[in-house]
TORKOL-4160 file (C-alpha; in steps of 0.2 Angstrom, whole numbers, padded with zeros to 4 digits, m for minus):
184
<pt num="1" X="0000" Y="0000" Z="0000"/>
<pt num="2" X="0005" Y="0016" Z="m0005"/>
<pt num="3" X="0009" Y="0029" Z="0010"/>
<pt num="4" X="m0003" Y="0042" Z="0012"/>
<pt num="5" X="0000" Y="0062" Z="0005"/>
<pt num="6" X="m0012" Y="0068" Z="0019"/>
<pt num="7" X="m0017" Y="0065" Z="0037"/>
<pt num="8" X="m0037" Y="0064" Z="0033"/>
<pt num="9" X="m0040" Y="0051" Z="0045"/>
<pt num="10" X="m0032" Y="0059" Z="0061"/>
<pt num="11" X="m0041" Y="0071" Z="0072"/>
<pt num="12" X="m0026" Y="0081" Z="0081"/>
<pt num="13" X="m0020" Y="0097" Z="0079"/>
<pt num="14" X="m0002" Y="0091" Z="0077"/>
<pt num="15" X="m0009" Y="0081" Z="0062"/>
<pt num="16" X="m0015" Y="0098" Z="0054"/>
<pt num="17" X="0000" Y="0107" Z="0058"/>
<pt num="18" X="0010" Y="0093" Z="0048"/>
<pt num="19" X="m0003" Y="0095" Z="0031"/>
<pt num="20" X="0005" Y="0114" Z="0032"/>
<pt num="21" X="0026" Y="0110" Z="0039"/>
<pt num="22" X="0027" Y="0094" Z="0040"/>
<pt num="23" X="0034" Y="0090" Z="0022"/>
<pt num="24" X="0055" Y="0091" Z="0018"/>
<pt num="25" X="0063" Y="0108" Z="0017"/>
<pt num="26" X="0046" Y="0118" Z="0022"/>
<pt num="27" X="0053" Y="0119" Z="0041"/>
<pt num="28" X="0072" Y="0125" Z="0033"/>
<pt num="29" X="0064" Y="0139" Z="0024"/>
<pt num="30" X="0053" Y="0144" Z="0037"/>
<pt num="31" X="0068" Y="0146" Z="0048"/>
<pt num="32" X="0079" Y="0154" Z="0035"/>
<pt num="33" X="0064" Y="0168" Z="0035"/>
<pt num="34" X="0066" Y="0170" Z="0052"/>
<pt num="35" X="0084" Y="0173" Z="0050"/>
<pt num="36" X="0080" Y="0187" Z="0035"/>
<pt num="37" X="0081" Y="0178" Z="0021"/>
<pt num="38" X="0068" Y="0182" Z="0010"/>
<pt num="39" X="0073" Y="0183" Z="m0008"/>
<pt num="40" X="0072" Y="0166" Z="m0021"/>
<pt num="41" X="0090" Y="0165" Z="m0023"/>
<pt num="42" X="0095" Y="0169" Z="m0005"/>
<pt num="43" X="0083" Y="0152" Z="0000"/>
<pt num="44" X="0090" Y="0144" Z="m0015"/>
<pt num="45" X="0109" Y="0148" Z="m0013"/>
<pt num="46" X="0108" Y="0145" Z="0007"/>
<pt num="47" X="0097" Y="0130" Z="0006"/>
<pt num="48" X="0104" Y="0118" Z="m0008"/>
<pt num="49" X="0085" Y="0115" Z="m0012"/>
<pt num="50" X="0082" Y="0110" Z="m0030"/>
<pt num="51" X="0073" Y="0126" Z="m0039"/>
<pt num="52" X="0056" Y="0113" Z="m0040"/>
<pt num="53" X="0054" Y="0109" Z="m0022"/>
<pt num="54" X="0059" Y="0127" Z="m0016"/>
<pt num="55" X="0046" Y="0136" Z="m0028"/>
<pt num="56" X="0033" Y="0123" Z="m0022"/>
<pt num="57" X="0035" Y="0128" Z="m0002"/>
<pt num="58" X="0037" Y="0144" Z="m0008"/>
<pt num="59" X="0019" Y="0143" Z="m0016"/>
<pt num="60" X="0014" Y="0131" Z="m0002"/>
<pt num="61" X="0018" Y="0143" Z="0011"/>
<pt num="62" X="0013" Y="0159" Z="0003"/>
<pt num="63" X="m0005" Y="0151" Z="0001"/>
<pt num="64" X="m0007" Y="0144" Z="0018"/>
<pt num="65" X="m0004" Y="0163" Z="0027"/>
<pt num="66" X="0014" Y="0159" Z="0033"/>
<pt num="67" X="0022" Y="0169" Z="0021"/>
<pt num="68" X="0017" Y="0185" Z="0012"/>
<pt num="69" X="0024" Y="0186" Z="m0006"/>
<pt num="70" X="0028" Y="0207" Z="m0010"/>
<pt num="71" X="0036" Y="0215" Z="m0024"/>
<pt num="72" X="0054" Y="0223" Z="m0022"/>
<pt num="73" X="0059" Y="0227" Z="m0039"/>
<pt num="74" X="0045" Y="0231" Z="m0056"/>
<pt num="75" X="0058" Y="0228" Z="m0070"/>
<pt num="76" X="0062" Y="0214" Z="m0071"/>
<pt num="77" X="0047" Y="0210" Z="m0058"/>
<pt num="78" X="0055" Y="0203" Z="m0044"/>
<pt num="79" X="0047" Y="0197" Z="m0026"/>
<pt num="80" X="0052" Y="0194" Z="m0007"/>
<pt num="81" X="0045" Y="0184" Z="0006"/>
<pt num="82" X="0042" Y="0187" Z="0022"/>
<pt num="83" X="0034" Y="0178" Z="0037"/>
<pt num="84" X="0017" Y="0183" Z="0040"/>
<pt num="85" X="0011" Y="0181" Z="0061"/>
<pt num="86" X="0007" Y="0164" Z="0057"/>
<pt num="87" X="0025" Y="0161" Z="0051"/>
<pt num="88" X="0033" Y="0168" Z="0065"/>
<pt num="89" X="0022" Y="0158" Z="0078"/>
<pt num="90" X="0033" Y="0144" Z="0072"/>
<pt num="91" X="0049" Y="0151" Z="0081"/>
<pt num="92" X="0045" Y="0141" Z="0098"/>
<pt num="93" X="0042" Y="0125" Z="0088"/>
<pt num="94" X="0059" Y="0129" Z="0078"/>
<pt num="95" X="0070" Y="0135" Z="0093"/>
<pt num="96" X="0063" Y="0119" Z="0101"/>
<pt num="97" X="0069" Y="0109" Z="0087"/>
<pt num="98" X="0085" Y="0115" Z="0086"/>
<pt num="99" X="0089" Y="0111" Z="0105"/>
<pt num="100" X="0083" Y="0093" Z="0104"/>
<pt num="101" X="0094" Y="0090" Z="0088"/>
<pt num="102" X="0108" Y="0099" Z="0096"/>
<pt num="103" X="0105" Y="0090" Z="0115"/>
<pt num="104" X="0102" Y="0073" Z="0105"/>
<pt num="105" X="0115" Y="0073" Z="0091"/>
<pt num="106" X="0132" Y="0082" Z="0101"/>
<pt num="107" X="0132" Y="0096" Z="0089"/>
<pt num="108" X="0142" Y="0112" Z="0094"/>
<pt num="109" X="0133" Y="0128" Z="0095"/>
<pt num="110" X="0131" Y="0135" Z="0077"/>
<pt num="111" X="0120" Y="0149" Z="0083"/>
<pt num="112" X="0115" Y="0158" Z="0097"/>
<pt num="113" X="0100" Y="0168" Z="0102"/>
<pt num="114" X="0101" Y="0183" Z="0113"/>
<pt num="115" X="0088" Y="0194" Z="0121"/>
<pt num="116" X="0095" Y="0211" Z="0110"/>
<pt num="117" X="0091" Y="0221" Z="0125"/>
<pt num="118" X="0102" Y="0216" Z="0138"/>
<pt num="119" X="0112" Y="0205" Z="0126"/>
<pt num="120" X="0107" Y="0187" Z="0140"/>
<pt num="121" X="0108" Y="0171" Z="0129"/>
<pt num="122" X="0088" Y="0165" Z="0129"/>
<pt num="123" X="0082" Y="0152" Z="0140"/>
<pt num="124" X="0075" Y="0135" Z="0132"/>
<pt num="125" X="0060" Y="0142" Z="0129"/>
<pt num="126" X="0064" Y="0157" Z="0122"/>
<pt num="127" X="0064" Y="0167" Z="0139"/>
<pt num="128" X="0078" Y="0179" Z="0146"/>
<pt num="129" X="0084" Y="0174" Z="0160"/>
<pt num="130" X="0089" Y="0191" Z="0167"/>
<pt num="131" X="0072" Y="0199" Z="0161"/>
<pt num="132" X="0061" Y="0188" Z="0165"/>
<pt num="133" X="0051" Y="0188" Z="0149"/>
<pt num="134" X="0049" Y="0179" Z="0135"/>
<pt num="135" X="0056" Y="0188" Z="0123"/>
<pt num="136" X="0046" Y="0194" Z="0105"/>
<pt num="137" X="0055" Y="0185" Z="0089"/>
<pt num="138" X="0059" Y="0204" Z="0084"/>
<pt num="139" X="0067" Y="0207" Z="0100"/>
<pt num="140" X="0081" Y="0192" Z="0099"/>
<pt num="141" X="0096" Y="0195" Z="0092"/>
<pt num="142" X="0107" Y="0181" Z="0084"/>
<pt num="143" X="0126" Y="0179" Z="0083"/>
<pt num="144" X="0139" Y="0166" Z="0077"/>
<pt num="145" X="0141" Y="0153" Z="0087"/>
<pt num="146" X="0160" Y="0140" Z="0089"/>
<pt num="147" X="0153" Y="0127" Z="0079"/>
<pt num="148" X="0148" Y="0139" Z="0063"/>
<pt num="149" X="0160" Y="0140" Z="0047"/>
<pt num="150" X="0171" Y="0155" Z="0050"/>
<pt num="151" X="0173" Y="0157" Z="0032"/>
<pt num="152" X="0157" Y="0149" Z="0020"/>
<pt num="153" X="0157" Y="0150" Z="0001"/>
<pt num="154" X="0139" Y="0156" Z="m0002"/>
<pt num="155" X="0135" Y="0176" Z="0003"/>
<pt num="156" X="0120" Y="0172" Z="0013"/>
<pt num="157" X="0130" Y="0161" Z="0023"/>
<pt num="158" X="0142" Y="0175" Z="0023"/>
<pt num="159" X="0130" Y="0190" Z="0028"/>
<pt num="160" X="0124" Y="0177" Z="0044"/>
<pt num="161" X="0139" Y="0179" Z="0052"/>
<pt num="162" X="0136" Y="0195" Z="0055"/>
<pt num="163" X="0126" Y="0197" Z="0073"/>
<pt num="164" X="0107" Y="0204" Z="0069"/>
<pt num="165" X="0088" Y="0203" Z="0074"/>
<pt num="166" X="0079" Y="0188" Z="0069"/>
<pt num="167" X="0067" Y="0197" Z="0054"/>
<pt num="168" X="0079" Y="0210" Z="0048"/>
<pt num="169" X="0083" Y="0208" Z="0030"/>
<pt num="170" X="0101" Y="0201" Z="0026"/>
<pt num="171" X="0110" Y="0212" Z="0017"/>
<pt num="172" X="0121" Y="0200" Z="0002"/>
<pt num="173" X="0126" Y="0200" Z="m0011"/>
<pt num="174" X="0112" Y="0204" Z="m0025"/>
<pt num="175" X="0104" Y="0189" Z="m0033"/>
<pt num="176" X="0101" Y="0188" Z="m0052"/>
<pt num="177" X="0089" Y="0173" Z="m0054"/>
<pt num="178" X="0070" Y="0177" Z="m0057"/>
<pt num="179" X="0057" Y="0168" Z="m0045"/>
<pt num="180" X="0048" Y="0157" Z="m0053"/>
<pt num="181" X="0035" Y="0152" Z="m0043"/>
<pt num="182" X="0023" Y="0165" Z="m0049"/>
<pt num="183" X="0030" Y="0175" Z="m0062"/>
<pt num="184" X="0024" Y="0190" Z="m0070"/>
């Protein structure tokens, strides 16, 4: 029997969550939004994703409400992505994420996430420590950490060494390929 593209027969909210996230790449690009990236090439240079599966989260995502697809250039037509309050919901699931494969797997620190206030690594659940609070995904800062390449060969790998607030834009170099997931 051939495995199922769908959850139908489930009645749980995790289930759901999966029709939407659950499928290869979608978490990676979702996370690369929340680290700025928000151009096709950026995704597609950063993520090593074939051009196919990247425009289909793209369009997958954009249609669901976790991304919002906005014009930046006219000529040639040219479009950004950025999370919408649905996409950026997911930073606890994501941050979570992160912590288990790096507690399970031994991997060193690639980044880490500071309240950009008072500059106090977060807390396991996205909390600082020395405030108190948890603190709003525009408020938390990220930096390198020991276990990130010093010296990457792609520019969006480049332009995340550089400490910034999760959302912010990166500032690379410029891309030159069209997106194709809903052209002009």
């Amino acid at each position: 029997m051939a495995l199922g593209k769908d959850y139908a027969t489930q009645e749980c909210s995790i289930a759901r969550a999966l029709e939407i996230v659950g499928e290869r790449w979608t978490l990676l690009v979702v996370r690369d939004a929340l680290y700025g990236i928000r151009r096709y090439n950026d995704f597609l240079v950063h993520l090593g994703i074939p051009r196919a599966v990247l425009a289909a989260r793209l369009q997958a995502l954009t249609a669901e409400g976790v991304l919002d697809k906005r014009r930046y250039q006219q000529s040639p037509p040219r479009d950004e992505y950025v999370l919408t309050d649905r996409g950026i919901a997911l930073w606890p699931t994501l941050r979570s994420l992160g912590l288990w494969g790096r507690e399970h797997f031994g991997e060193e620190k690639l980044r880490v996430f500071r309240h950009a206030d008072c500059g106090t690594e977060l807390g396991p659940y996205g909390e600082c420590p020395a405030c108190g609070t948890v603190v709003p995904v525009p408020d938390v800062e990220m930096v390198p950490g020991p276990g990130l390449d010093p010296d990457p060969a792609d520019p969006v790998s480049r332009a995340l060494l550089k400490p910034k607030r999760l959302l912010q834009p990166i500032d690379a170099e410029p891309a030159d390929v069209a997106d194709p997931v809903h052209p002009v």
